[in-house]
C-alpha positions, 0 to 999 in steps of 0.5 A: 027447443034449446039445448037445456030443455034437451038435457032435461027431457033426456033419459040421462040422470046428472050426478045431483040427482043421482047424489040426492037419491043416495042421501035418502038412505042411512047415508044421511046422518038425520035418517040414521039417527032416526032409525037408531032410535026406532030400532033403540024403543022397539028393543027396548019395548021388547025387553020391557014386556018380556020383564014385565011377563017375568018378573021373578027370574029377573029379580032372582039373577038380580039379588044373586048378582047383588049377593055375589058382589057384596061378598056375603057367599063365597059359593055358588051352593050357598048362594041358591040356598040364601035365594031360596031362604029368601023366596027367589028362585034358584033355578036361574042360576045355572050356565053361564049365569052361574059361571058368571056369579062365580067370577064376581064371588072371587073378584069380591074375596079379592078385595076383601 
């Protein structure tokens, strides 16, 4: 037995072996990628079934958003009303939402 036979059957790890186990993780760039895009499609089939389930909410916030930008309310009072003349459901705009469509209700009187 010479001494490269030795060195292979001993307990010892070189510093390849050790360099290619750690390249198996997100070290590498490809698995990486592939992970991102994994974690991207289940986040995005989640959000996908959660509006399917829900509908009109998200179509509520959505004309709300699309009012407020537009300038045709300048209150938040006036714009639940026009949702609900329109069949929407008011009951999104609450929170942070609210405080949300007040801040483009002013941002659209300013460039008016």
């Amino acid at each position: 037995m010479n001494s490269s036979d030795m060195s292979r059957t001993g307990s010892a790890t070189s510093p390849t072996d050790e360099n290619r186990e750690g390249s198996m993780g997100l070290n590498n760039p490809v698995v990486a990628l592939v992970a991102a895009g994994a974690i991207g499609f289940a986040v995005g089939a989640v959000v996908w079934q959660y509006r399917r389930k829900h509908p009109q909410s998200f179509a509520s916030f959505d004309r709300a958003v699309e009012m407020a930008r537009s300038g045709a309310v300048d209150s938040v009072q006036k714009l639940r009303r026009r949702l609900e003349s329109e069949g929407y459901s008011p009951e999104e705009i609450r929170g942070r939402a609210k405080t949300y469509l007040s801040h483009l209700m002013e941002a659209a009187r300013g460039r008016a």
